[in-house]
N, C-alpha and C positions, 0 to 999 in steps of 0.2 A: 615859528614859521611853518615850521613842517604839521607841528600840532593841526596849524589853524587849514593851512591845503587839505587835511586828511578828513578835517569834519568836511568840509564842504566836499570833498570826494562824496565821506559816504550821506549827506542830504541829497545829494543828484542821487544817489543809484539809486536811495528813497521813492525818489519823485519821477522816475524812469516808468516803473510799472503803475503808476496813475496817469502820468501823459498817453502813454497807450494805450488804456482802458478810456480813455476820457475819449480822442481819438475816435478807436472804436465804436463808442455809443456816440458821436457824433455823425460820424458815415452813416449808421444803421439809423440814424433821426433824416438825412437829407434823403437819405435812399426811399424810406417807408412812406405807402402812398396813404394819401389823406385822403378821407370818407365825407361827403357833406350831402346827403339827400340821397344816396346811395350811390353818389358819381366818386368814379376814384381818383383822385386827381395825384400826379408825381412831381415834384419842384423839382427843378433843373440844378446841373451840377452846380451852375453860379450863383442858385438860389433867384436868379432875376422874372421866372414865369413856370406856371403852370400847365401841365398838360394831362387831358381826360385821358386814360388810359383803359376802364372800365364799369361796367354799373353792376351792382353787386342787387339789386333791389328791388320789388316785383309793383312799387307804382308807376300805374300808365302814360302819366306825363309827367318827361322829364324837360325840368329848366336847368338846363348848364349854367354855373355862377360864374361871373365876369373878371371876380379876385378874388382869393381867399388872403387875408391877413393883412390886405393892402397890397398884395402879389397879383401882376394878371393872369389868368385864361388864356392863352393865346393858339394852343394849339389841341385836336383831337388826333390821338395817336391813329395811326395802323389798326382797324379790324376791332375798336375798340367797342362799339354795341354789336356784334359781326354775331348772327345766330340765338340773339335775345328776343324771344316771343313775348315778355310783358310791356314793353315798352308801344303805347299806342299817339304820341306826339312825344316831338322833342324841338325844344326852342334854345337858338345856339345865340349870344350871345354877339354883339356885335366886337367884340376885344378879341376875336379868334380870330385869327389870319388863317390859319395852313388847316386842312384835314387829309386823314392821311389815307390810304389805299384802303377799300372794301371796311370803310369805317363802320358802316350801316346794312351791309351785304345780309341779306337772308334774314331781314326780320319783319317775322311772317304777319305783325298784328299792326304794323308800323304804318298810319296813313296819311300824318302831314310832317311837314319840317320848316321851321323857318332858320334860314340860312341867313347869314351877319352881313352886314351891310358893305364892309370893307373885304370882302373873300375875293381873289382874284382868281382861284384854280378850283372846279370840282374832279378829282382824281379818278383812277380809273376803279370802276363797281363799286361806287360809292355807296349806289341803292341799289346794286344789283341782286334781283331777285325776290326786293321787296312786294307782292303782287299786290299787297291791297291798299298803297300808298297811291291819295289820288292828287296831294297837290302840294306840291314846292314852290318857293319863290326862287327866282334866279337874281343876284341883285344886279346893281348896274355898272358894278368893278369888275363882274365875272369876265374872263378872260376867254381861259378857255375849258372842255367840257370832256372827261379820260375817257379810253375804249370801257363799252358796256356801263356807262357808267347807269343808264334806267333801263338795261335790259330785263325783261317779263317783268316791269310795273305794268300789269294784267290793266290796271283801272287808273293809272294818270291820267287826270283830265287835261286841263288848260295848260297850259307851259308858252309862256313869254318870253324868250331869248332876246338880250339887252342887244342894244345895238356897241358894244362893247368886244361880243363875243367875236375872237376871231380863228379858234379853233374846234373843231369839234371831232370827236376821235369816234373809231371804228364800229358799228352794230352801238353806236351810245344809246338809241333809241328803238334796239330789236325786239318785237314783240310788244309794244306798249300798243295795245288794239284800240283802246278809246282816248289814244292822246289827240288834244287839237295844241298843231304848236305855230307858233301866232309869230311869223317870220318877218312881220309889217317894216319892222324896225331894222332891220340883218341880212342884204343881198346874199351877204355867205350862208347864213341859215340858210335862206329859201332857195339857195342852188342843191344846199346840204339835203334839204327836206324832197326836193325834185329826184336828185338820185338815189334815195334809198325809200323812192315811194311813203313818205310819211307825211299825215293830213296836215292839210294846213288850214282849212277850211272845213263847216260843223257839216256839210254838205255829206263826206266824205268817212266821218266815225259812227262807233256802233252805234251812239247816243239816237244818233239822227234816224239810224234805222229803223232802231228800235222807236221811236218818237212816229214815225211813218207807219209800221206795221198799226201803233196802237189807235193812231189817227185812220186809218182806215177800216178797221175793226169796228172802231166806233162810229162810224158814215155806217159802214153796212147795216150792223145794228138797226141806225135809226131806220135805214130804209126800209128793212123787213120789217119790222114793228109799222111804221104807217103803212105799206101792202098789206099784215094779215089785219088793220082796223079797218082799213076801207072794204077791203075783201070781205071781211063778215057784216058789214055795214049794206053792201050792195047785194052779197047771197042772198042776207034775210030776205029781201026785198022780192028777192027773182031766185028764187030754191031751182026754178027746173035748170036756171046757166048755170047752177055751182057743180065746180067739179066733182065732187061724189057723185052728183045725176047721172054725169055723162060717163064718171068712170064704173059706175057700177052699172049701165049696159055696156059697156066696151068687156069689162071683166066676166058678165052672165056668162056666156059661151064658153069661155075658158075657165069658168068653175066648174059648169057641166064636162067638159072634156075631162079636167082632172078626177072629177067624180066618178067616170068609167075609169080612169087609168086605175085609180086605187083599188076600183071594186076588183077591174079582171087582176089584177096582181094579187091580191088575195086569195080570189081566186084558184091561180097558179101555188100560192102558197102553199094551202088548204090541202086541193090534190096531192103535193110533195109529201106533204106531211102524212096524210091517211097511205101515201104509196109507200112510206117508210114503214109506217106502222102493221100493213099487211103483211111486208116482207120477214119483219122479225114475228111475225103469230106465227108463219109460217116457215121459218127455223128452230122455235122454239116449241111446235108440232112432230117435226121432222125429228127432233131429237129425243121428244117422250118418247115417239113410234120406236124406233134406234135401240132406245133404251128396253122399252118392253120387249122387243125380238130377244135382244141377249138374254132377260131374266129367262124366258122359257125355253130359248135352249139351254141355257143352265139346268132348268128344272129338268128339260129330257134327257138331260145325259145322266140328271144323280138317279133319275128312275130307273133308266136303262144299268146303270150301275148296279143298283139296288136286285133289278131280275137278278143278273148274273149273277150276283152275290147269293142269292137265294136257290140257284137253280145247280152253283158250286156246292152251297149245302147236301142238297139232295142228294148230288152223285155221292158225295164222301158219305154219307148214311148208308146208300147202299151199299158202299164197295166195304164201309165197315160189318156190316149187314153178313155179306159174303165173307168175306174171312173168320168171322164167329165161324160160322158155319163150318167151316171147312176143318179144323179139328177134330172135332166131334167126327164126323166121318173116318175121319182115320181111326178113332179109335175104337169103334164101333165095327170096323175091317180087320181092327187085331184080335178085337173079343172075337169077331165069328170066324177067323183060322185057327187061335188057340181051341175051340171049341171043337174042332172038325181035329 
């Protein structure tokens, strides 16, 4: 008996560190998000639904799958495309109920969305900041619509608000400059669209403007174009009424006048010009002159130098001249006393 407890003891403690390895790699299996087209999708702790959590993958259009493995779709997490520039459409799925906060925020290339038929909530900056996203469906379950949720969609166009909707949250619509939102259906929209000044009518968006500027662009056009055919149709006909005739005697006179302006300004040029030019000959006259006076007082002083110098000669020739001399005399005074 004791035998038989003790094996069975030691099979469990065997089978201890396989239960918790197996364990283990089963948590790390329900946890690890599953890849299908480059969406990521996470199964739920119960294993009963799916949810997109992010896209790992640089094609343009993304289709969200509805079930993986016979599992549904049913929710897109939090922030989950949030800041993804490859993504240029993306089609959700009607099996999704919830999306979660700034799911689609900040994707910069993002331009359409079709949203699931059964969604009752769009959360708050769902597509905020998408700017070149121009057209969403709203479906006919939406409920209601989170703060900012299409602030600076620069270029949504049309937007239909179900008559379903009975919320709409804070600046949801700030900045969307060519939206037309079509309140037909929704007294609360078009109270909604009344106080935060947003078109409701094509009257009132860039489109129309721009549609206007280009419509009248092209009227003027035509009209210039039939004036200058008729206009050259009727000149040929009668040259003395075309206006060159008339404008080139109204402008004679005032050719002529500019004619003297320019001459005497020249004129005055010309003068400035030669009055400059005299001034410097006659500094740089002034200066030869200048110059030659110093050379030849230089030259009279080295001559005047030179006398002196010469005329110092002289004297010390003489004065040498006389001290010869004067020896000789005396000695010539002691010969004739010794003699005497």
């Amino acid at each position: 008996m004791k035998k038989s407890k003790s094996i069975v003891f030691r099979i469990f403690s065997l089978l201890i560190p396989f239960l918790i390895l197996f364990s283990a790699v089963s948590a790390y299996t329900v946890n690890e998000n599953k890849y299908v087209d480059g969406v990521a999708y996470k199964l739920s702790e119960d294993g009963s639904y799916y949810t997109v959590v992010g896209y790992s993958d640089v094609i343009p259009n993304v289709e969200i799958a509805s079930e993986i493995d016979g599992i549904p779709v049913t929710a897109i997490a939090e922030s989950a495309f949030q800041n993804n520039a490859d993504i240029v459409k993306v089609s959700v799925p009607d099996s999704v109920k919830t999306i979660g906060t700034a799911a689609f925020r900040n994707c910069a290339n993002l331009t359409s969305v079709t949203l699931p038929s059964g969604l009752t909530a769009l959360p708050g900056e769902c597509f905020y900041d998408c700017r070149v996203l121009k057209s969403v469906n709203l479906p006919d379950s939406l409920q209601s619509i989170g703060d900012f949720c299409f602030q600076n969609c620069t270029l949504l166009g049309n937007v239909t608000v179900p008559a379903s909707v009975t919320e709409i949250g804070y600046d949801a619509f700030l900045n969307c400059e060519s939206i037309l939102l079509d309140v037909s259906k929704n007294p609360y929209a078009a109270d909604y669209a009344a106080r935060f000044n947003i078109n409701t009518s094509f009257e009132g968006t860039t489109g129309y403007f721009l549609m206007m500027i280009g419509i009248g662009t092209a009227v003027g056009l035509v009209i210039v174009s039939v004036l200058i055919f008729a206009g050259k149709k009727y000149f040929s006909a009668h040259p003395d009424k075309a206006p060159s005739f008339w404008l080139s005697k109204l402008f004679a006179p005032v050719g002529k006048l500019l004619k003297l302006i320019v001459s005497f300004i020249s004129k005055i040029i010309n003068y400035c010009i030669d009055f400059l030019l005299d001034i410097i000959i006659f500094f740089k006259k002034r200066k030869k002159s200048s110059e030659s006076t110093t050379n030849d007082t230089e030259l009279t002083a080295k001559e005047n130098a030179a006398v002196a110098g010469k005329s110092d000669n002289t004297v010390d020739t003489v004065n040498t001249e006389k001290d010869s001399e004067q020896p000789k005399t005396s000695e010539y005074t002691e010969k004739d006393e010794a003699e005497k």
